[in-house]
N, C-alpha and C positions, 0 to 999 in steps of 0.2 A: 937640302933635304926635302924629300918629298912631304908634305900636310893634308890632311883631310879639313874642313872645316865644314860647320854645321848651324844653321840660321834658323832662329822659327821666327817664322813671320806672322803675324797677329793683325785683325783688324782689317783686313783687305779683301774685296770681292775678288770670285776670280777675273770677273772683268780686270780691274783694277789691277791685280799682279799683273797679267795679259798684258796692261800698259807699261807695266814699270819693266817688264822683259824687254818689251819693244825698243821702247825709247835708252835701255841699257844695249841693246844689239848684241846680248849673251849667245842668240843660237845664231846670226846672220853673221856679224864680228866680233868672234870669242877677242876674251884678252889671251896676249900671250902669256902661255906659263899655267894654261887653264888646260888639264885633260877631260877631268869631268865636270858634270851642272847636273844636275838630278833635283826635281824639285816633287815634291810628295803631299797630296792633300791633307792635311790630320783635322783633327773635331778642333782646332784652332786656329785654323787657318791651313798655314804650308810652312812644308820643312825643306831644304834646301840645302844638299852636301855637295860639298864640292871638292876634288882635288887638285892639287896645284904642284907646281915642279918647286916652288919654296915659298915662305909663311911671307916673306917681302913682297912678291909678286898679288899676292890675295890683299896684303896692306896696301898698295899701292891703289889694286880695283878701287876698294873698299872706302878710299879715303880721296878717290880722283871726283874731281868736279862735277861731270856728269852722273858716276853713279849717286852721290849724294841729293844733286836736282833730282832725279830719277825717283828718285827715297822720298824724299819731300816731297812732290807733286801728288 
């Protein structure tokens, strides 16, 4: 089944997401099972919806090694 998910992200320059983008390879090597990435500035940072072809596939990104390094750096 198809998911939408939705992240705010707090606490980071845009520098800084810039890198954490980077070093994830969201727009250069989507993951598969990813149709959208939309990431949106707000008064706390960024928002960040995404769809996905099923809620495993976004658990999987979300939980793989590199995005996590990525997260923490």
């Amino acid at each position: 089944m198809t998911v939408v998910t939705t992240l705010d992200i707090t606490d980071l320059t845009p520098a800084e997401y810039r890198a954490v983008m980077d070093e994830l390879g969201v727009e250069r090597r989507p993951e598969g099972g990813i149709y959208l990435h939309l990431t949106v500035p707000t008064d706390f940072g960024f928002r960040v919806v995404e769809i996905w072809d099923e809620a495993e596939g976004f658990q999987r990104f979300l939980f793989d090694d590199t995005a996590t390094t990525a997260i923490d750096t």
